[in-house]
C-alpha positions, 0 to 999 in steps of 0.5 A: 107086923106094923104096931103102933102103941099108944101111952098107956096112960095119956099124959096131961098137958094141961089143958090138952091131952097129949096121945104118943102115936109110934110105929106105923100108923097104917091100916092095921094099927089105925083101929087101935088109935081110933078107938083109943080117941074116941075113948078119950072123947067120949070121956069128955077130953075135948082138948087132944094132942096127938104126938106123931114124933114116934111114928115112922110110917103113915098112910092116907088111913092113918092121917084119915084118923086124924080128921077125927078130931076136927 
């Protein structure tokens, strides 16, 4: 089964926030990454990296995610 694991604490990257995306980004691990930024947004982090060097497979639903973040 896919997974995709994000930091469990994002790292700081002053004065962004950068999400460490691995595995797949697909349409069973794109829910956990969803929420993961939004909870980051809803936060008050406006400034988000996300750092896809991790992920060896995406999908049209894993790069929608990333349209999030406009």
């Amino acid at each position: 089964m896919p997974t995709c694991e994000q930091e469990t604490g994002p790292r700081l990257l002053r004065p962004s926030i950068v999400v460490q995306v691995h595995g797949e980004a697909d349409v069973p691990t794109v829910p956990q990454i969803r929420e993961h930024v939004v909870d980051l947004i809803e936060q008050g982090r406006r400034r988000l990296v996300v750092d896809l060097l991790g992920v060896t497979f995406i999908d049209s639903t894993g790069l929608g995610v990333l349209s999030i973040l406009e």
